[in-house]
C-alpha positions as CSV (number, residue, x, y, z in Angstrom):
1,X,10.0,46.6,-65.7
2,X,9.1,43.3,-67.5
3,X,7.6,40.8,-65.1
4,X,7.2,37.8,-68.2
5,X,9.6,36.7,-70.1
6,X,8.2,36.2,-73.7
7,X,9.3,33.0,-75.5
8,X,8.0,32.6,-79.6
9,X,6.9,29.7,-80.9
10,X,9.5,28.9,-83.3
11,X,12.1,26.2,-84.3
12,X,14.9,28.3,-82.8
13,X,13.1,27.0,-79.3
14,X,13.7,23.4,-80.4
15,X,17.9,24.0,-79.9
16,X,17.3,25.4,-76.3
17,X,14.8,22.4,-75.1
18,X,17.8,19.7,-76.7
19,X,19.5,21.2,-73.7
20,X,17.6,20.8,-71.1
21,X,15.4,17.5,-71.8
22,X,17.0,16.1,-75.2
23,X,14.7,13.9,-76.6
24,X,17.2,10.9,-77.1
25,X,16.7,10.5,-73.6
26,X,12.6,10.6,-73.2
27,X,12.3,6.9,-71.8
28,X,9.6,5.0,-74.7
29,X,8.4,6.3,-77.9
30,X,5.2,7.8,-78.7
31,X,2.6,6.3,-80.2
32,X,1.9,6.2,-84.5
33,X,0.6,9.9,-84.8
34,X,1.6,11.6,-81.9
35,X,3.5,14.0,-82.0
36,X,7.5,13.3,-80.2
37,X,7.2,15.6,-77.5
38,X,10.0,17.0,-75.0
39,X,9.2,16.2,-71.0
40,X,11.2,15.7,-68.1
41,X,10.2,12.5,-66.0
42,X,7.7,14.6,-63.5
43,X,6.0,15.9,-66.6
44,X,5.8,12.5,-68.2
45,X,4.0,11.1,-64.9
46,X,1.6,14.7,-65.0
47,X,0.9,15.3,-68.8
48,X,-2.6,14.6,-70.3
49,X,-2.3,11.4,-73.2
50,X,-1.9,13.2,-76.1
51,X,-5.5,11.3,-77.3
52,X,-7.2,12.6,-74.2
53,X,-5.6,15.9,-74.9
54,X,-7.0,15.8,-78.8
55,X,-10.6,14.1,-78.0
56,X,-10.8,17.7,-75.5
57,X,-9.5,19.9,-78.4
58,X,-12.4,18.1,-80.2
59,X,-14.7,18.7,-78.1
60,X,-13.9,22.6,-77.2
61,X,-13.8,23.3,-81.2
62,X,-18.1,22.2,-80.9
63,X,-18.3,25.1,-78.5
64,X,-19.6,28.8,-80.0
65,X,-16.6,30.6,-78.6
66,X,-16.1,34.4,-79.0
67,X,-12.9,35.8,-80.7
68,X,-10.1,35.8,-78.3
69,X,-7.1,34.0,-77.6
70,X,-6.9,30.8,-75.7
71,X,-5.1,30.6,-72.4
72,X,-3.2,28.7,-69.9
73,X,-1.8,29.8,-66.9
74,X,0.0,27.2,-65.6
75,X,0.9,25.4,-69.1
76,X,3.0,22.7,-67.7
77,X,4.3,20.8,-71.0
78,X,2.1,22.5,-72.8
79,X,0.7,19.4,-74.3
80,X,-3.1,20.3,-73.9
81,X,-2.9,23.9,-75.1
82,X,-1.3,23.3,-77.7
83,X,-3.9,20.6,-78.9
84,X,-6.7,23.0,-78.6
85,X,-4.4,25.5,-80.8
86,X,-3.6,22.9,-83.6
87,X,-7.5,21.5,-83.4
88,X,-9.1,25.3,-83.9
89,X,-6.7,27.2,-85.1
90,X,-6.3,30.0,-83.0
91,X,-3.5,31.2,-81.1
92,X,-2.6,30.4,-77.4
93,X,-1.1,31.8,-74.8
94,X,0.9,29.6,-71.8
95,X,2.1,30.8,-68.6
96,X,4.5,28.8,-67.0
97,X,6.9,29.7,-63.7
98,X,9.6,27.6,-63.9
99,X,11.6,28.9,-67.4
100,X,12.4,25.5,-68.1
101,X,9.3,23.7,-68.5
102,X,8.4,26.6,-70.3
103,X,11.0,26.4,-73.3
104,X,10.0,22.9,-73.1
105,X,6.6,24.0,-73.6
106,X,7.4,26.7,-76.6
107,X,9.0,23.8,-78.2
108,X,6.8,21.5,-78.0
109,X,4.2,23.9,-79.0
110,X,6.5,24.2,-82.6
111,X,6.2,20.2,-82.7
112,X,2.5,20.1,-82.6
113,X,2.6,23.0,-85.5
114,X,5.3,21.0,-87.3
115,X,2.4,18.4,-87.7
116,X,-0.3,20.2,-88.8
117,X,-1.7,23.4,-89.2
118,X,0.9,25.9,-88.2
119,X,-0.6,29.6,-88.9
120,X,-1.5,29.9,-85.4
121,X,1.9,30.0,-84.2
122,X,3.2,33.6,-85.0
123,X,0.3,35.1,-82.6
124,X,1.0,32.5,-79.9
125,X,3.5,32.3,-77.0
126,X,4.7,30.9,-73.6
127,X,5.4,33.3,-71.1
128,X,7.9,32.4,-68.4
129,X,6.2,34.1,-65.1
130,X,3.3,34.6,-62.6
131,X,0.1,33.0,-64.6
132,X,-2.3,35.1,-62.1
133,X,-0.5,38.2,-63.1
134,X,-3.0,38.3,-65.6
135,X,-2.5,42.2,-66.4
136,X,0.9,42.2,-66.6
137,X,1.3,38.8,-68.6
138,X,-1.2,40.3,-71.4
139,X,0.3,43.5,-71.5
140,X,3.7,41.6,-72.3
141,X,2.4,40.5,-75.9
142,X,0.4,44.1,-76.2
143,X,-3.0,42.6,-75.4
144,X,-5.7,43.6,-72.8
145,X,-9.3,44.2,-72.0
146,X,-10.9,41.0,-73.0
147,X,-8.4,39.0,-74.8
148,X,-9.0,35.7,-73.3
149,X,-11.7,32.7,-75.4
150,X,-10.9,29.5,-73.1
151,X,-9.3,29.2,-69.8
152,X,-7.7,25.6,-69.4
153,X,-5.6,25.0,-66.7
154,X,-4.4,21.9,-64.4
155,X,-3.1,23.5,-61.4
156,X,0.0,21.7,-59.8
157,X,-1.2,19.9,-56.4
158,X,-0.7,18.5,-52.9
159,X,0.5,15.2,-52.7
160,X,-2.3,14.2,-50.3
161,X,-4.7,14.6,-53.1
162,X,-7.4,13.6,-51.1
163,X,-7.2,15.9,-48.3
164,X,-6.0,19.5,-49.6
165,X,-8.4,22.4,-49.3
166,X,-8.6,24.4,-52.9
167,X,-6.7,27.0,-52.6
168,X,-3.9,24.6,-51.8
169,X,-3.9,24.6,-55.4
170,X,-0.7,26.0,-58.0
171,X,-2.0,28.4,-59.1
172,X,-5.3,28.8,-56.6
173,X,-8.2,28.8,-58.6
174,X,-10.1,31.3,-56.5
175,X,-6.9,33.6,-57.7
176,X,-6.8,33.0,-61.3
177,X,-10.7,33.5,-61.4
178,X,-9.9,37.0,-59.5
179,X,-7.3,38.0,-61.6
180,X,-8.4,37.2,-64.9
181,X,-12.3,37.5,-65.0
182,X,-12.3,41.1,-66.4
183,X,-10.2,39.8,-69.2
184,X,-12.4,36.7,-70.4
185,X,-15.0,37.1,-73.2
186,X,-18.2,36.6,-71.8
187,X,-20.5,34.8,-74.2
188,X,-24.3,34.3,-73.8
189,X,-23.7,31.5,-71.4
190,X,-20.7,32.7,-69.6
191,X,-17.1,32.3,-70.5
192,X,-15.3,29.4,-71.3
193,X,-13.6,27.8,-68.4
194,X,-12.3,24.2,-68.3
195,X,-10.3,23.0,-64.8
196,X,-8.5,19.6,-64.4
197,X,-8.7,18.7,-60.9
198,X,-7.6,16.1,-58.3
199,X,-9.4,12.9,-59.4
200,X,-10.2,12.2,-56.2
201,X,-11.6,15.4,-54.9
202,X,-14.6,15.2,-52.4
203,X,-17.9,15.7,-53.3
204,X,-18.1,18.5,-51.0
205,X,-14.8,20.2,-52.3
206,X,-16.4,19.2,-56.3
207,X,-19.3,21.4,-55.2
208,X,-16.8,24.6,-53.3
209,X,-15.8,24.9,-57.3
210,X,-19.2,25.1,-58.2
211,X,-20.1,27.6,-56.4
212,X,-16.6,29.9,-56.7
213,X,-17.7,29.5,-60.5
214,X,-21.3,30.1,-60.3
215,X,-20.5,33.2,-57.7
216,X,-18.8,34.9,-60.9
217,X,-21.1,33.3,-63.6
218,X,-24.2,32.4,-61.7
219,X,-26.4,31.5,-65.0
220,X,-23.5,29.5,-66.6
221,X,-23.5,25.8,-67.1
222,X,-21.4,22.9,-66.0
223,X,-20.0,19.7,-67.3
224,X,-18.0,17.2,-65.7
225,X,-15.6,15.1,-66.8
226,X,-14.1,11.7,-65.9
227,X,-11.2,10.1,-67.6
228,X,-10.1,6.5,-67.0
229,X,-7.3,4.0,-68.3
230,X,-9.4,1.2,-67.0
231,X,-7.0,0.8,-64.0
232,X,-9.6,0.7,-61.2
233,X,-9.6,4.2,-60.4
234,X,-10.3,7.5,-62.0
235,X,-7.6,8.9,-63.4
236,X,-8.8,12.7,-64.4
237,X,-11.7,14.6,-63.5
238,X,-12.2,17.9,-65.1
239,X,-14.8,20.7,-64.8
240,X,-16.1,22.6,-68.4
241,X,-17.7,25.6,-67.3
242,X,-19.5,28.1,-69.1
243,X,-19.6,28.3,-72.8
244,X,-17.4,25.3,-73.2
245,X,-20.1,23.0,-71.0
246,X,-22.8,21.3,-72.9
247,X,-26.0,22.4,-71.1
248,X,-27.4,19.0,-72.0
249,X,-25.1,16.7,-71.0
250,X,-23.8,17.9,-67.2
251,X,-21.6,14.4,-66.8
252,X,-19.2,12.8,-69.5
253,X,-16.8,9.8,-69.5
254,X,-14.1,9.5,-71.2
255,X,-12.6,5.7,-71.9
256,X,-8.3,5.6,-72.7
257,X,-8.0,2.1,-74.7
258,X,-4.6,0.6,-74.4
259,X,-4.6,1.3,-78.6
260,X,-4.8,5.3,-77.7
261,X,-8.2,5.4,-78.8
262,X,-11.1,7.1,-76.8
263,X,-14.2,5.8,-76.2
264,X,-17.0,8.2,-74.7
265,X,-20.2,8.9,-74.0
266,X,-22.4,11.3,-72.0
267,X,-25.8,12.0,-70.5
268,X,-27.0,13.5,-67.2
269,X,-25.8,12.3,-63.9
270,X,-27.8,9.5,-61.5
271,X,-27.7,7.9,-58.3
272,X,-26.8,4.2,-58.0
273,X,-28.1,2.0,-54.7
274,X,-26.4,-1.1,-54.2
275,X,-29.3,-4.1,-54.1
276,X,-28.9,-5.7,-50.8
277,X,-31.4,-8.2,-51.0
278,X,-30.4,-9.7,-54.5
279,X,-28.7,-13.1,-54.6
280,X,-26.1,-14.6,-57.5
281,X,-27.2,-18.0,-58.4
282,X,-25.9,-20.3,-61.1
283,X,-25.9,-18.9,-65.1
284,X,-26.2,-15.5,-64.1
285,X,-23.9,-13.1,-65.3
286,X,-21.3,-11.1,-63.1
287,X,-19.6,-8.2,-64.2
288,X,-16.4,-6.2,-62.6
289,X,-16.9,-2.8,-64.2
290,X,-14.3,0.6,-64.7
291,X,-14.8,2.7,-60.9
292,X,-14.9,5.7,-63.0
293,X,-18.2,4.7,-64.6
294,X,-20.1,4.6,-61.3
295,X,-18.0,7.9,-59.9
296,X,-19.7,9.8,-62.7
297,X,-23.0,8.8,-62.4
298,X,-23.5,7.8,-66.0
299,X,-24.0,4.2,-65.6
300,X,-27.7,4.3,-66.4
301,X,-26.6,4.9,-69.8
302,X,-24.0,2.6,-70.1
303,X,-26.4,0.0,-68.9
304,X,-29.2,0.4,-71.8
305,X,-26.4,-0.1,-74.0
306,X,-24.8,-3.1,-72.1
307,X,-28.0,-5.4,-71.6
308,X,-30.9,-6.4,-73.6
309,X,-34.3,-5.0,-72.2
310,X,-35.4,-8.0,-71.1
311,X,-32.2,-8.2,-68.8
312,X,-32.7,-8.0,-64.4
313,X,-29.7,-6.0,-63.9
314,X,-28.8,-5.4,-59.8
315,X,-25.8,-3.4,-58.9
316,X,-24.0,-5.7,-56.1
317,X,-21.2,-3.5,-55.0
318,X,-21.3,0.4,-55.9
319,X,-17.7,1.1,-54.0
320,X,-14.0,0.5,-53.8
321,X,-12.3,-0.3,-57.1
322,X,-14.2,-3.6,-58.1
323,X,-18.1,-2.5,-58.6
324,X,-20.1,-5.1,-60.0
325,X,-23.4,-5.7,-61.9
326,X,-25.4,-8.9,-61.5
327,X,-27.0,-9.7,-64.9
328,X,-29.3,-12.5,-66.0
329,X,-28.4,-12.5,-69.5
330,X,-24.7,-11.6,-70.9
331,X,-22.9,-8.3,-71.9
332,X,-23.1,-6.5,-75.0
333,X,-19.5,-6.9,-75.5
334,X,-18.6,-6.6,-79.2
335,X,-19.5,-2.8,-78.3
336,X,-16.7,-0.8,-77.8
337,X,-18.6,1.5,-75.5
338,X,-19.7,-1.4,-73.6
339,X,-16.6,-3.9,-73.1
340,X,-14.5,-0.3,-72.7
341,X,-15.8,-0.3,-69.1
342,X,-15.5,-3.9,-68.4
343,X,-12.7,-5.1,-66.3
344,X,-14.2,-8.7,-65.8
345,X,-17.1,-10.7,-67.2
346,X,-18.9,-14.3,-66.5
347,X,-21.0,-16.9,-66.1
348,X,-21.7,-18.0,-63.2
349,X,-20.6,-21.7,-62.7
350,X,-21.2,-22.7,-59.3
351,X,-20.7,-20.8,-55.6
352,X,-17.6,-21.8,-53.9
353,X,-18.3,-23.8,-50.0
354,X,-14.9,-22.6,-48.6
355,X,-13.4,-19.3,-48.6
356,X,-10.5,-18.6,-50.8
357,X,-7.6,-19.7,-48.8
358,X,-4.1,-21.4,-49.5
359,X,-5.4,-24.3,-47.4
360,X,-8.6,-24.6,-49.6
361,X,-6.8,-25.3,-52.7
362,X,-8.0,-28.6,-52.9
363,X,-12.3,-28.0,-53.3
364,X,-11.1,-24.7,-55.2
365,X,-9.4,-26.6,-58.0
366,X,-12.1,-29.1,-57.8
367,X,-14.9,-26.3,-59.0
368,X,-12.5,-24.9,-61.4
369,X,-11.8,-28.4,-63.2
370,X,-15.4,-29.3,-63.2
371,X,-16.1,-25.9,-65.5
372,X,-13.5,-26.8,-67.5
373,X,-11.2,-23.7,-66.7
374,X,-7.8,-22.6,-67.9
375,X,-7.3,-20.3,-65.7
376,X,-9.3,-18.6,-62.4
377,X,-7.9,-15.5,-61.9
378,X,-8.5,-13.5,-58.7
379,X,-11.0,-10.9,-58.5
380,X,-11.8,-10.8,-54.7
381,X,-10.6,-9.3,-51.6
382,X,-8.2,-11.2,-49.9
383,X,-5.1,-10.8,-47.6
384,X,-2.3,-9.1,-49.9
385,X,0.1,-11.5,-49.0
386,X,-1.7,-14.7,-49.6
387,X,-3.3,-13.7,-53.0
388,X,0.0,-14.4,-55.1
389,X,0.4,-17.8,-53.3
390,X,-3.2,-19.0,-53.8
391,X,-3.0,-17.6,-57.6
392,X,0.3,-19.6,-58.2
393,X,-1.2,-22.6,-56.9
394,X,-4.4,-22.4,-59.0
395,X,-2.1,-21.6,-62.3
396,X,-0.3,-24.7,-61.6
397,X,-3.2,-27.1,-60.5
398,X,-5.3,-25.5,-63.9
399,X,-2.3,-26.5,-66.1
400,X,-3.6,-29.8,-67.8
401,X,-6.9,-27.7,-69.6
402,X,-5.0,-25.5,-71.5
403,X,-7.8,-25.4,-74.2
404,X,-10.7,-24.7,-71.4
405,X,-11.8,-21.2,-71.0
406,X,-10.2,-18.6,-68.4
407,X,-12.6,-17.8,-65.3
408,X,-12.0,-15.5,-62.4
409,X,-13.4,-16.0,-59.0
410,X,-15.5,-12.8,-57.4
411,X,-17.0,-11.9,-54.1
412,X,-20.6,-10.7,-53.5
413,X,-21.5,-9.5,-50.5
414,X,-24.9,-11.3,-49.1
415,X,-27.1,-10.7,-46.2
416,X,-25.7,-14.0,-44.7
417,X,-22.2,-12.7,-45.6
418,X,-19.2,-12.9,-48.3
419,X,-20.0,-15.2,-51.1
420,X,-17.8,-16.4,-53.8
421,X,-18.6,-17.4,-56.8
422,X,-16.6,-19.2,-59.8
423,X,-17.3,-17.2,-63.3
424,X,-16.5,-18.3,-67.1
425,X,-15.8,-15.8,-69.0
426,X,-17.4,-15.8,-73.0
């Protein structure tokens, strides 16, 4: 008795998806090149950006992987394994349990073949069913043994994504990895294995997936991944294990510009101490960075590329969504791999006397007039409710030097307590 339902990739799909999600009715368009893909709104808000998705597909085709299909159990919209499909040319396999994501997924699949490269698609298919069935699912399409090149899957998870043990996880991952290890082909350094997990996942739970990897594969080795919008918090971290790692680069970052484009960059992984004892003073340079680049521990790098040698350079907050560097000479910032990671950057002008309050408007705009400001923009912590009054007010007092330059204000954290300081940006 069948346990999959087999579904071709083929433009006889495409009728059956109008159904179900027609695309007339996919809220925005995509971006120029991307490929018009169908989604319902939960797999809109789930999906990996098609550029993130193509930048990966680039990445996996650098990898020496062994003859063998490429696989995802839990395929989602399909987006991702289809990208590594179109990208190396080999055929896939998705696994998806809900039967309508999955036609959504076959015909999506004959959309990114529709672009590009579409020989893959007669050996490729999305199978509507259990994705840790891994027997029965390859016996569907007449394949066994060792069928199985890359592993990519993003398991479905809790909505407490901070607090959810691993095998909380749709599919588990200790699961799949039971199921479907006798089926993977095992290269010189393992198989290939890539995991999208929770971007917030503890250190402690980032290391239980280690080790239910390394338990399997114990020579094999790891890369991980962070991927950021620039929104203040990671938005994707992802574990390549085995052949699809880069043994010499255990940690890379991944930068989604507003454009599409990607901007990354790798290395191996440090810690980062916050410098307690150092001190802003006037024309040195402060500097909001990306969260994500601290959370991956690649900031030494970034740092050789963002500052002259001659530079100091003093981390003055490592945590929360805000971490700043304290320069004393200005960013690199006409490169991309520098001012990709830069939410804020200034001058110093001068250290405020008062603290940022509605009642303080008065010295505030004072400051802000003598640096010749356009606008100060908030970047400190402050009561929610009183930010977008204070803000308002400095918009409006900051009116009459419309040709200044725009500024922000920041807090620093001193060993005689909060400090803020006005900052003109370049």
């Amino acid at each position: 008795m069948a346990t999959h339902t087999v579904l071709p990739i083929s433009p006889d799909i495409l009728g059956f998806a109008e159904v179900i999600a027609p695309q007339s009715e996919i809220d925005g368009k995509p971006k120029s090149g991307e490929p018009h893909l169908y989604q319902t709104d939960r797999m809109k808000r789930l999906s990996t950006p098609w550029s993130v998705c193509l930048t990966r597909a680039e990445q996996l085709a650098d990898c020496r992987l062994g003859q063998g299909i490429l696989l995802d159990p839990a395929c989602g919209s399909g987006s991702q394994l289809f990208a590594y499909c179109s990208e190396l040319e080999r055929a896939g396999i998705g696994i998806e349990l809900d039967a309508d994501s999955a036609v959504l997924s076959a015909a999506n699949g004959q959309i990114v073949a529709d672009g590009g490269n579409s020989e893959w698609t007669s050996e490729s298919f999305v199978l509507v069913g259990d994705g840790t069935d891994a027997t029965a699912a390859l016996s569907e399409i007449g394949m066994s043994g060792q069928a199985v090149a890359v592993m990519h899957v993003d398991p479905a998870r809790p909505l407490d994504t901070q607090n959810h043990s691993l095998d909380e996880m749709e599919p588990p991952i200790s699961i799949l990895l039971n199921r479907w290890a006798d089926h993977f082909v095992i290269g010189r350094r393992g198989p290939a294995i890539i995991i999208d997990l929770s971007p917030r996942l503890l250190e402690t739970q980032q290391q239980e997936i280690e080790q239910l990897l390394l338990s399997y594969w114990p020579d094999s080795p790891i890369t991980w991944e962070w991927v950021s919008t620039g929104r203040g918090r990671i938005d994707r971290l992802t574990i390549w294990f085995g052949t699809a790692a880069d043994s010499a680069t255990p940690a890379r970052m991944l930068r989604l510009l507003s454009d599409g484009s990607v901007v990354s960059f790798a290395g191996r992984a440090t810690d980062v101490k916050r410098a307690t004892s150092a001190v802003p003073s006037t024309r040195d340079w402060l500097t909001i960075v990306d969260s994500a680049l601290l959370a991956s521990g690649l900031q030494g790098q970034w740092l050789r590329e963002a500052l002259p040698p001659e530079s100091t350079r003093h981390w003055v907050r490592i945590s929360g969504r805000r971490p700043m560097l304290l320069s004393s000479e200005p960013l690199h910032m006409e490169k991309s791999i520098v001012s990709a990671f830069v939410s804020s950057t200034g001058q110093i002008i001068s250290r405020l006397k008062v603290e940022p309050k509605v009642e303080n408007i008065s010295p505030i705009l004072v400051s802000a007039n003598s640096a010749y400001l356009s606008r100060l923009t908030l970047r400190c912590k402050m009561e929610p409710s009183a930010q977008p009054k204070l803000q308002r007010k400095l918009d409006h007092g900051l009116k009459d030097y419309p040709r200044g330059k725009p500024g922000f204000l920041a807090d620093v954290e001193t060993n005689d307590g909060d400090a803020w300081f006005i900052c003109k940006e370049p």
